[in-house]
Every structure is written in C-alpha cells, then in structure tokens.
N, C-alpha and C positions, 0 to 999 in steps of 0.2 A: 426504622433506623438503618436497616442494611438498608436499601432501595436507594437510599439519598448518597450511597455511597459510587452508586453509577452517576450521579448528575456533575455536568462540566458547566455547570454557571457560570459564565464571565470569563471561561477559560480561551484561550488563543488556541489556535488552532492553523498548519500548514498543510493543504492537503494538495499532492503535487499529482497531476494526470487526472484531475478534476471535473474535465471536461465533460464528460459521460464514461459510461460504465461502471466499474466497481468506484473508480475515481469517484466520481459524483453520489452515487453509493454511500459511502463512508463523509463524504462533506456532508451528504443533507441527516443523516442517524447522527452525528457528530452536534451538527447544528438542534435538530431537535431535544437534544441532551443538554444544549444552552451553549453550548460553543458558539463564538463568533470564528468564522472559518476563512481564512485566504485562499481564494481556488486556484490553482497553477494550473497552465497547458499553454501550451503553442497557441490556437487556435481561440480567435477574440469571443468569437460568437458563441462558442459551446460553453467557457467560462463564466461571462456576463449571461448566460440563461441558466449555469448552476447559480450563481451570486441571488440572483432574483429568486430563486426558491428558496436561500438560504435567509433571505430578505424576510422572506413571506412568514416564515418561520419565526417572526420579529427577533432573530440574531444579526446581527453584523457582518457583512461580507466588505472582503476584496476580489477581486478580478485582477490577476495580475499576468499578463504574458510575458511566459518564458520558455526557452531552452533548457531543460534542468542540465545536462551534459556541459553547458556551459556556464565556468564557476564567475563568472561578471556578472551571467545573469540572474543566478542562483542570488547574489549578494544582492544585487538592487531588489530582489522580491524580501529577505531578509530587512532591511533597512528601510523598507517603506511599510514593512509590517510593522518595526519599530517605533518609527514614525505614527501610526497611525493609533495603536494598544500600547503601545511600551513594555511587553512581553511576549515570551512564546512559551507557550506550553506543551503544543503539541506537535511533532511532523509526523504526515504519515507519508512513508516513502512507496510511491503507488504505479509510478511510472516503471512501464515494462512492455516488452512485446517479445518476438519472436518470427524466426524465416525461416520454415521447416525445409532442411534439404538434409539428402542423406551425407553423410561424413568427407566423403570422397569427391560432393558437388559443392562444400563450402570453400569462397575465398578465403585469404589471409584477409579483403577488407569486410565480409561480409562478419566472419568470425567477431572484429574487435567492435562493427559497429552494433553486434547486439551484446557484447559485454556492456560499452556504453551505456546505452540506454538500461540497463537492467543492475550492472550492477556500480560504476562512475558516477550514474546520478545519485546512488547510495550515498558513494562518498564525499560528493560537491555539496549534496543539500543538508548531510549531517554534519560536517564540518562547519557548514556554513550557520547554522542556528546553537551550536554548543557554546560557543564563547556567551551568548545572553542566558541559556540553561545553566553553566555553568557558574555566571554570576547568580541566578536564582536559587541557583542550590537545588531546583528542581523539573521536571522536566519527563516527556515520551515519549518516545520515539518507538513507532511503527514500522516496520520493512513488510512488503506484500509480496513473496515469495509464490512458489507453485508447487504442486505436488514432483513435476518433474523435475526439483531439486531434489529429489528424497529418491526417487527411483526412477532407474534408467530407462530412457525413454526412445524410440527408435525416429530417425529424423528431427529432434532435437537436442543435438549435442551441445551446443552454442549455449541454447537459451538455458538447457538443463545443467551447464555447467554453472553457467553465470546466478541461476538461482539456487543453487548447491553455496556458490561465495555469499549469496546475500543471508541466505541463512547461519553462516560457520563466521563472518563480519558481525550479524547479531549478537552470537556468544561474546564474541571476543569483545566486543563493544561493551556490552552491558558486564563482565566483568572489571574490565578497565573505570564506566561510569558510575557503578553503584555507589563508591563512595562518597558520591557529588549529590543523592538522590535523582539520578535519571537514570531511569529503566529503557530497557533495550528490547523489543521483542518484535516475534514473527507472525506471521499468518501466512501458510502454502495453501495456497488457494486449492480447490477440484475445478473440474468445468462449470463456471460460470454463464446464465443466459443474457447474453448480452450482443449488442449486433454486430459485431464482431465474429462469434461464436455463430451466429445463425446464419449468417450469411456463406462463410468459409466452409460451413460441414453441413456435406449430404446428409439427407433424413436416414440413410440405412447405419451410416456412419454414428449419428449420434444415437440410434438405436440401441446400436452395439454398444457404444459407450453407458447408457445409462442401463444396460444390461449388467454392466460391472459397478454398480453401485448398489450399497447397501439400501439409501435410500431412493426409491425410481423418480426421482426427477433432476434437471439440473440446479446447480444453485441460484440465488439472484443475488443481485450487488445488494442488499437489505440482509442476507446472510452473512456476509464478510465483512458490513456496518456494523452488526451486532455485536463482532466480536472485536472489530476495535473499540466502539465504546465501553467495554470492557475493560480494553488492554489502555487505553487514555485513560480511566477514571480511578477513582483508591479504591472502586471493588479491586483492582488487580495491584495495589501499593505494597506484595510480597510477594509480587511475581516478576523475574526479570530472565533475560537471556535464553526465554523457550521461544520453539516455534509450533503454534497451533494449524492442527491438521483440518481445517473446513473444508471437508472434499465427500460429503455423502456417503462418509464409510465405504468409500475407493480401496483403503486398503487394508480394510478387516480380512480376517486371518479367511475366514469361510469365503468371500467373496473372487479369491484369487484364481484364476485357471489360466 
C-alpha cells in the first residue's frame, strides 16, 4: 500500500535543463515512476535523446526548446504541454549553473546573468504553470538548489547567493500555495558526477572534495531522481516548503574541518 504511494501514473511532468545531467536524471526516475515528462533545454539534440529514453520507458515525452530565462518562451512550453495532456502536475525547476570568480573579479553583468539562470528561471517557469495548478487545485513543484546555498562558499558568491534565493523563494512559495494543494519544495544538491563536474575538476581537486564527505563517492543524477520522485508523488503529500540536503553527508557535524 505505501509503495503505490511513490507511483506518478499518468501524471504530467515539466522538467526544465533536461538535456543531460541531473536534468535528464530526474526526467527519466520521473518517467520510470509512470510520468509522462516534457524535457526543456536550449539544445535540440540532447532533448530529443532524453524524450527517446523517456519513450523507451513506454511514458510519453515532449521535446520542447527553450530559453527558460525567457518568459515567451517559458509560456509556449506551458501551452503546448497543455495542448498536448491537458494538465500539469509537476515542474521540476533544474536549470542552474555557475562562473566561479572571486568577489572582486565579478561583473555587474556577469553577477545578474547567473542570478538569471539560477534563480529568474525560478520565477518565469513557476509563474508560468500555477495558473493550470492552481485551477487543479493541485500540483509540485521542485526547485534544484546547491549545497552552496546553505553555506559560504569561496569563488562562488553569485551562484551561492542565487541558490540561497531559490531555496528562501521555496518557503515563501509553498506557504503562500498550500492552500491550493501545491507544494513547494527543494533539493541542494552535493557534487554531483556528471560531465560537467569531470571535466572542470582536477583528480586531486575532487579527491579532496570527496575527502569531505561522509559518504566516499560522488553523487549521480539517479541520487537526486530519487528524491524528487519522492518529493512529486503523495509519499511526500505532507511535506511542503523544505529543502533536502542530497550531498553525501557534506555537512555532517563530524565531517567539517
């Protein structure tokens, strides 16, 4: 009985940065949970080869290219997801990056364009699907946060602030939505293995890093899958307004030096 209460049968699903890494991650754990999934990203090719595993999966996929930073485009991904299910269920707001410089090498434009991306797409793509949640009366929403919204991080000010707002936007959201039934919740990622991550960081570098984790490996996007299908399904339908720490006991009390 509890089991069945993780399964997303027939539910709709918005997963924005889909392309690959944790994005694709949480579209295909989403999809295998029975979700039909809309895959959002700039880029045609990395989309349409999540859709085809989403496919595979016998769930329903879209492929949709957008700019989530831009709310036209945000809306035409909305409205052809309507078009296509006639509901939404779920966004998981996934799009994020960062440009490590130290404090006193960031622009004024370098500064707002990683707020942008990290925390404006927050706003364009949850704005943009509550008016259908909120005629549902129900609804979840996802934000993918980072551990260096939670603790100060040296060279990223920018990104760690903006993931500071996405997490402190989760509360306030999800108290404002609770009385609609749509929950509002977080996930701060740890290091994630992804190519991204392997490419950018020397082997002595990530050494170090997973030196500071409780548990010795990094995460994979099938870790931070897990627990959104968690956070999308009625196992979590009296959980609202947290943000979960997926980061390999990064910041267990023993582990800190």
């Amino acid at each position: 009985m509890i089991l069945s209460k993780f399964q997303l049968t027939d539910r709709v699903a918005i997963v924005t940065g889909a392309g690959k890494g944790i994005g694709k991650g949480i579209a295909l754990g989403l999809a295998e949970a029975g979700a039909h999934v809309v895959v959002v990203a700039r880029t045609v090719e990395h989309i349409e080869a999540t859709a085809t595993e989403v496919r595979a999966l016998s769930r329903k996929a879209l492929a949709l290219p957008a700019d989530v930073r831009n709310a036209e485009q945000v809306q035409n991904v909305v409205q052809k997801t309507i078009a296509e299910f006639g509901r939404i269920d779920i966004l998981v707001n996934n799009v994020g990056g960062g440009m490590p410089a130290s404090f006193m090498e960031i622009s004024e434009n370098r500064w707002d364009a990683v707020l942008r991306v990290n925390l404006k797409s927050c706003f364009i793509c949850t704005q943009a699907v509550l008016k259908t949640m909120m005629a549902q009366k129900s609804g979840a929403i996802i934000n993918i946060a980072s551990g260096a919204g939670l603790v100060g991080t040296p060279r990223q000010t920018a990104y760690g602030a903006a993931k500071a707002a996405v997490i402190n936007l989760t509360g306030s959201l999800a108290s404002e939505l609770a009385p609609l039934n749509i929950r509002v919740n977080c996930i701060a990622s740890g290091p994630i293995a992804t190519g991204g991550l392997e490419e950018a960081m020397p082997e002595t570098a990530k050494a170090e890093l997973i030196s500071h984790l409780a548990i010795k490996r990094f995460g994979t996007p099938q870790d931070i899958a897990a627990a959104a299908i968690f956070l999308a399904s009625d196992a979590s339908e009296w959980v609202t307004g947290k943000t979960f720490e997926i980061d390999g006991g990064y910041r267990c009390p023993h582990m800190q030096v």
